[in-house]
DOKE-239914 format. One record per residue (C-alpha): residue number from 1; x, y, z. Coordinates in nm, 3 decimals. Example, Ala and Ser with C-alpha at 12.3 -4.5 7.8 and 13.67 -1.06 7.14 Angstrom:
n / X / Y / Z
1 / 1.230 / -0.450 / 0.780
2 / 1.367 / -0.106 / 0.714
END
This chain:
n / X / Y / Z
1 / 3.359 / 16.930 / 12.299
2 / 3.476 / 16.881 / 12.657
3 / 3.441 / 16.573 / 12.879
4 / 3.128 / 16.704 / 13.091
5 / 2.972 / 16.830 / 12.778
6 / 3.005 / 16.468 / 12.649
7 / 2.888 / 16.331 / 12.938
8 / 2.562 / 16.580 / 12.984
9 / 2.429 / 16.473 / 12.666
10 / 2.526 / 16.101 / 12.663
11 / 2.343 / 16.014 / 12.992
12 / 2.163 / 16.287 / 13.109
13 / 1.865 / 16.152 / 12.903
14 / 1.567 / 16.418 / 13.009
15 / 1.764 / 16.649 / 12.814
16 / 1.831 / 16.461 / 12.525
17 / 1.420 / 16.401 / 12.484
18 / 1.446 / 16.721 / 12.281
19 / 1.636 / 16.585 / 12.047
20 / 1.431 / 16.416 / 11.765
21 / 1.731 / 16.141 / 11.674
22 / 1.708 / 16.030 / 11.997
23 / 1.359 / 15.935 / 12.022
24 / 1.409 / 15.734 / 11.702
25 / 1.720 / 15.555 / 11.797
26 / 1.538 / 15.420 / 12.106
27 / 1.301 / 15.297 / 11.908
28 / 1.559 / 15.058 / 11.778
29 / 1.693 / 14.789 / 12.060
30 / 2.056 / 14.703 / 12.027
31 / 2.202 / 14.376 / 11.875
32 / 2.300 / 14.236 / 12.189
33 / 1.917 / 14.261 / 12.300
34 / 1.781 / 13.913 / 12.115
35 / 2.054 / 13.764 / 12.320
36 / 1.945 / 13.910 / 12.667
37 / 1.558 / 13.829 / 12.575
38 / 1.643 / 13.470 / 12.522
39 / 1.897 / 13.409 / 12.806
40 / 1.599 / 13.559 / 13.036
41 / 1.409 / 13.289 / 12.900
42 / 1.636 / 13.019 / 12.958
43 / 1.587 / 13.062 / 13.363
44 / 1.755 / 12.699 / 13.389
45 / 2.090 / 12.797 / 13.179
46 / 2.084 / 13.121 / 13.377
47 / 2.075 / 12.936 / 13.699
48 / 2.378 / 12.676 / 13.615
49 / 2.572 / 12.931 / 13.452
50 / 2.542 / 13.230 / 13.743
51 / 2.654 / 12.907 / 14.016
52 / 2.948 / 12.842 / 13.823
53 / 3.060 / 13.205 / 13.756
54 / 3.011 / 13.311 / 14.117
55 / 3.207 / 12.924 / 14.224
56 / 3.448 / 13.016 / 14.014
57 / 3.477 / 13.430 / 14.074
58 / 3.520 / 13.313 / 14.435
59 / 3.800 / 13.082 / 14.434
60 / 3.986 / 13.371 / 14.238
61 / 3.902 / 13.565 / 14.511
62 / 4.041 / 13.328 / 14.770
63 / 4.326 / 13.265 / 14.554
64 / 4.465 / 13.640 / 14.483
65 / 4.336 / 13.749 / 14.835
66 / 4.185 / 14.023 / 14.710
67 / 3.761 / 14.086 / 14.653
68 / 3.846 / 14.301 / 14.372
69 / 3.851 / 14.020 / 14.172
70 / 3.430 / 14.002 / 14.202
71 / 3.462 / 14.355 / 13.991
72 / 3.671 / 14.226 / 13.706
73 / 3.345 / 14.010 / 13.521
74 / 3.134 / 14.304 / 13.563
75 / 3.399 / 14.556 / 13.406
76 / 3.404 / 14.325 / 13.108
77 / 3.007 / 14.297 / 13.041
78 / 3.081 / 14.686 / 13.136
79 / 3.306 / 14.720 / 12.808
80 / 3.192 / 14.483 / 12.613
81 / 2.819 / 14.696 / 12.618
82 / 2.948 / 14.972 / 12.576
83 / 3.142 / 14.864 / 12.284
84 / 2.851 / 14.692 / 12.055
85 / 2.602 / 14.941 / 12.201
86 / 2.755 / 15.249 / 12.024
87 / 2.941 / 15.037 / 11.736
88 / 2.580 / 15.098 / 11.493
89 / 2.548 / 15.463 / 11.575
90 / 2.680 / 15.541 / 11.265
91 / 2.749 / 15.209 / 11.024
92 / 2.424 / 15.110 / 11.085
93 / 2.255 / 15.452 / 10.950
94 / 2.475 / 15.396 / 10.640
95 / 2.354 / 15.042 / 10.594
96 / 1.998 / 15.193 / 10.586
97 / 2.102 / 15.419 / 10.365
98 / 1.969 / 15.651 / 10.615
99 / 2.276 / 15.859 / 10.689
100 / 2.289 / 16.039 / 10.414
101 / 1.902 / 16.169 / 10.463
102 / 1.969 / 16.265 / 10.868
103 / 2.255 / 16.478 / 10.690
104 / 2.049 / 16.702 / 10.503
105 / 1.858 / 16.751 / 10.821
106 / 1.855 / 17.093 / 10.991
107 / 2.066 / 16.947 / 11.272
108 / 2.412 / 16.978 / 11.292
109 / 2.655 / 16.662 / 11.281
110 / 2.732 / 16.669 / 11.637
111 / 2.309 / 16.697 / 11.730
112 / 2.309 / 16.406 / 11.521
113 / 2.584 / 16.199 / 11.705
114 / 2.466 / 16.257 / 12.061
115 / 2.101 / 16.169 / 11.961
116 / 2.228 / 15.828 / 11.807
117 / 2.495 / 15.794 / 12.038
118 / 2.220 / 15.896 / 12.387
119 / 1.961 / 15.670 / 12.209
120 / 2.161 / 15.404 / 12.200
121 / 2.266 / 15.412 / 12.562
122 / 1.916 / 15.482 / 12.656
123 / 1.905 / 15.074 / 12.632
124 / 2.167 / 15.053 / 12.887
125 / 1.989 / 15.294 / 13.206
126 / 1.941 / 15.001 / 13.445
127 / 2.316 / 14.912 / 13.386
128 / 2.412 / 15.269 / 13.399
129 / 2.203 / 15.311 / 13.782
130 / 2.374 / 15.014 / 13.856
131 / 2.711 / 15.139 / 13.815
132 / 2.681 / 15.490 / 13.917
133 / 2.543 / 15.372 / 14.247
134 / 2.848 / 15.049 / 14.297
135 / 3.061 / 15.431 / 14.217
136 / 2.898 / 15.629 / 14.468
137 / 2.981 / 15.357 / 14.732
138 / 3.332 / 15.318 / 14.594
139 / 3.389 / 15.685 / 14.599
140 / 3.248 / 15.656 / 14.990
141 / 3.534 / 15.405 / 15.043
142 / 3.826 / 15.560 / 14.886
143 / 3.737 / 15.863 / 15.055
144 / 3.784 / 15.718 / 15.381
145 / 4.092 / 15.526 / 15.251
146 / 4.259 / 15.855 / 15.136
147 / 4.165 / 16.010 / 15.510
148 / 4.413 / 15.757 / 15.635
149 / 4.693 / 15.740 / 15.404
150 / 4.704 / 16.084 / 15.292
151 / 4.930 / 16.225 / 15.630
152 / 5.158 / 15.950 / 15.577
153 / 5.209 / 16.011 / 15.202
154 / 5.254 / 16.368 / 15.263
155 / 5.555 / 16.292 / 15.483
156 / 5.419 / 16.541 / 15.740
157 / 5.408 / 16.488 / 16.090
158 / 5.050 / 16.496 / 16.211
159 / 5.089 / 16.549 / 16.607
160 / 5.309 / 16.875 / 16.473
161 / 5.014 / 17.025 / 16.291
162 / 4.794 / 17.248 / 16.442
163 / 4.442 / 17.132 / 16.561
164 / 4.250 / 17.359 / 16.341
165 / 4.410 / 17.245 / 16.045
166 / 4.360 / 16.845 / 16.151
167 / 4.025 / 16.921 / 16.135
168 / 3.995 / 17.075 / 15.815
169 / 4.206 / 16.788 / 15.687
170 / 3.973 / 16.577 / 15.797
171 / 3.661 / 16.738 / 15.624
172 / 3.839 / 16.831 / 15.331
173 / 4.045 / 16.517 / 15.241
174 / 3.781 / 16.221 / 15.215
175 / 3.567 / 16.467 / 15.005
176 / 3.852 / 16.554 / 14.759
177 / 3.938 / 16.215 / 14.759
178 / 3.558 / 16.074 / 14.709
179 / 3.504 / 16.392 / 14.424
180 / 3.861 / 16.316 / 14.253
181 / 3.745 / 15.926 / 14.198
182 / 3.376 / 16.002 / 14.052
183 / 3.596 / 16.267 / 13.809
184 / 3.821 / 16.019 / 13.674
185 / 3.598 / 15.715 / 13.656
186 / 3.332 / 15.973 / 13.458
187 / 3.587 / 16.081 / 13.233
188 / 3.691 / 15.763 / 13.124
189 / 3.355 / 15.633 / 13.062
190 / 3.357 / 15.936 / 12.820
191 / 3.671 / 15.875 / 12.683
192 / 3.600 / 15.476 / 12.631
193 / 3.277 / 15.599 / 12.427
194 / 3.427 / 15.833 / 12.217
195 / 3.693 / 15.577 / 12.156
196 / 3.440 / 15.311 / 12.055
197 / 3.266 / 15.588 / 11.827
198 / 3.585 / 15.675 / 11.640
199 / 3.658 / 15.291 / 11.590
200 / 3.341 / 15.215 / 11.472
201 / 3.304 / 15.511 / 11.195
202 / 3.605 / 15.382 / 11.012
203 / 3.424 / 15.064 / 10.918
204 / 3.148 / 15.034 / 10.654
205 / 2.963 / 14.731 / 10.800
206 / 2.794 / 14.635 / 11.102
207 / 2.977 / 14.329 / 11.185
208 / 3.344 / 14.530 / 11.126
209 / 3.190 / 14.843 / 11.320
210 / 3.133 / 14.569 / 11.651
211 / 3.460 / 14.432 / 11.643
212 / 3.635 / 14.780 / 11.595
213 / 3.414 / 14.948 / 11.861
214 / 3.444 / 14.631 / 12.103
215 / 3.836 / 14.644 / 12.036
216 / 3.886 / 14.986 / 12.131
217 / 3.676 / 14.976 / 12.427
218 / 3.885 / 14.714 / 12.595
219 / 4.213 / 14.882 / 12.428
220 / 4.130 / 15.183 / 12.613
221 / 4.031 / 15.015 / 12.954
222 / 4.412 / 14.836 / 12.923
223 / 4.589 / 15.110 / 12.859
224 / 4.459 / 15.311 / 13.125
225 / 4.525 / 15.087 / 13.369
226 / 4.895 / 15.063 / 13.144
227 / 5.018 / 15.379 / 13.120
228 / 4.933 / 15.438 / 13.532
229 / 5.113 / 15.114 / 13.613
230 / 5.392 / 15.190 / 13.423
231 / 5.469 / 15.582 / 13.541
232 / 5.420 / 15.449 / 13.906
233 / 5.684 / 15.168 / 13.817
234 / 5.918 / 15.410 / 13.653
235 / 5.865 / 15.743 / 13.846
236 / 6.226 / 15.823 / 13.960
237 / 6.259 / 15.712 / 14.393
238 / 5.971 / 15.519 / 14.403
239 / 6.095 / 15.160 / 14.443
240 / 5.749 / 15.015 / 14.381
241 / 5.709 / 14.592 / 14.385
242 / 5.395 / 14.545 / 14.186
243 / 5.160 / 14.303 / 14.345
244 / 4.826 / 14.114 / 14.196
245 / 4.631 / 14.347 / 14.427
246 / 4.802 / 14.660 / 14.311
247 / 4.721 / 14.559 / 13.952
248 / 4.350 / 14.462 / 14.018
249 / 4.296 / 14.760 / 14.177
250 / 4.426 / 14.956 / 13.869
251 / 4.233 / 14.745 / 13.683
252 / 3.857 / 14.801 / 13.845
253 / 3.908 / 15.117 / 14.019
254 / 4.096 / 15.321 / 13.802
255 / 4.474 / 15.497 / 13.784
256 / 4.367 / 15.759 / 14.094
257 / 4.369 / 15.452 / 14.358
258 / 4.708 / 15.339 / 14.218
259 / 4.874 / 15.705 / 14.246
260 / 4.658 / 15.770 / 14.639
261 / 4.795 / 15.473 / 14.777
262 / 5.147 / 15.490 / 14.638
263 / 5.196 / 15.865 / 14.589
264 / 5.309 / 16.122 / 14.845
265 / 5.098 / 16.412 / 14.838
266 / 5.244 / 16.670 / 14.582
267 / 5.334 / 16.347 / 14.380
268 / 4.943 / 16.250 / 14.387
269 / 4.794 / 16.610 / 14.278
270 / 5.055 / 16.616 / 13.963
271 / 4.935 / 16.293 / 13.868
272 / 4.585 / 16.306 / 13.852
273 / 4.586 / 16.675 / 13.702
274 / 4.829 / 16.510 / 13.441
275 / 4.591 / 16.168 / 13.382
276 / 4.281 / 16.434 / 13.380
277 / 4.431 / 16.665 / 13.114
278 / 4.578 / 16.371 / 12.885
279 / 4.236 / 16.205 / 12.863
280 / 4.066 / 16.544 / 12.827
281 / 4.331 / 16.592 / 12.514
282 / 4.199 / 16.227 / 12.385
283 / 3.845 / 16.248 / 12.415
284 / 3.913 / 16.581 / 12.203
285 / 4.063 / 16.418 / 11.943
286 / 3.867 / 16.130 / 11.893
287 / 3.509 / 16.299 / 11.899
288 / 3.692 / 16.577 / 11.652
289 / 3.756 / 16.245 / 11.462
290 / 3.468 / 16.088 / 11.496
291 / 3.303 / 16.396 / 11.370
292 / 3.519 / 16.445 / 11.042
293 / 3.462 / 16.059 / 11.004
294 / 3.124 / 16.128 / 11.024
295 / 3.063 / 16.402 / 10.771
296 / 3.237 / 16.124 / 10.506
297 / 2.946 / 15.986 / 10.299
END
């Protein structure tokens, strides 16, 4: 199953009313939700501990010279959800004993999955809103970012180019730019799911299924920030002097705003069709394994 596909029936949850699994996983609340109803409760404890975090999120701030650092707590409560959200989808059917009977069901394995897998992310749609809309206005900034640099990485002079085509260039480029970041921060969303779901199928307890999950989730947010910091780094003629702001901004926004800022044009295109098609080729794999992990009772 593609990306999009993935993505349609994990969030898109109108649709996913019509599945029967799904209206009785979100019956269920997640294991991290005890921990949110009592730390609602303890307004005082809330109170101290948001000061300190936002004292000491802004000295990090001041100290790196760089506000990205405000988005690196929020990307990991981001993963860590994520992870022990999806970690029971499956281990925690088994521990029922339940698995085995949603098997013999008329649906197919894959039905099965999304349902648990939507249901279970049902319990995250306020943080979802939240972070689709702190996308939208990041995709709104980049877009505007890539107007600017994107004549100087193309190494084009742009008093030589005609008028008409400055003008397309400047309709076309912030939207491509804006579209092209919403693509690859969807896709790994998908991808850091599917990675969590294939983690979490190869345990056979709750508590091992949590870890596993958890651990890939973060493994997959490192080494997509990893892999794009190392081929800009090693990409031959690009004498590139890595700096705490290039690395945060790997790290919260994603490999596209490494390669638009560093990349000449041609460069830039390559490497986000090649990021794009390598992830595509992972989520792949892991649902395919997911699924075969799955169908093992």
């Amino acid at each position: 199953m593609s990306s999009w596909k993935l993505l349609n029936s994990l969030i898109v949850f109108w649709n996913a009313v019509e599945n029967p699994v799904f209206l009785r996983t979100t019956r269920y609340p997640p294991v991290w939700y005890d921990v949110y109803a009592r730390l609602v409760n303890a307004s005082g404890f809330m109170l101290v501990a948001g000061g300190l975090s936002c004292y000491l999120i802004t000295l990090a701030a001041f100290y790196l010279n760089s506000l990205l650092v405000l988005l690196i707590p929020l990307m990991l409560l981001w993963t860590l959800l994520i992870g022990v959200t999806v970690a029971p989808v499956v281990v925690g059917e088994r521990e029922r004993r339940t698995w085995e009977t949603l098997l013999t069901t008329p649906l197919s394995i894959e039905s099965i999955l999304l349902g648990r897998a939507s249901g279970a992310l049902w319990w995250l749609r306020d943080v979802i809103r939240i972070m689709m809309g702190l996308l939208v206005l990041s995709a709104v900034a980049i877009g505007l970012v890539g107007l600017i640099l994107t004549p100087a990485g193309s190494g084009a002079d742009p008093h030589a180019l005609p008028s008409s085509v400055l003008c397309a260039a400047t309709l076309i480029v912030p939207l491509a730019a804006a579209a092209l970041f919403v693509i690859d921060r969807a896709q790994y969303f998908v991808l850091t799911v599917v990675a969590a779901l294939a983690a979490s199928t190869t345990t056979t307890t709750n508590r091992a299924a949590l870890s596993a999950a958890s651990t890939a989730a973060f493994a997959t947010w490192l080494v997509d920030a990893g892999i794009a910091a190392m081929a800009l780094v090693l990409l031959p003629g690009n004498a590139i002097t890595r700096t705490s702001g290039d690395t945060l901004a790997l790290a919260t926004l994603g490999p596209f705003v490494g390669f638009m800022a560093e990349l000449s044009l041609g460069k830039l295109a390559l490497f986000a069709a090649m990021t794009l098609l390598i992830r595509e080729i992972l989520v792949r794999i892991l649902w395919r394994w997911t699924l075969h992990r799955a169908r093992a009772v």
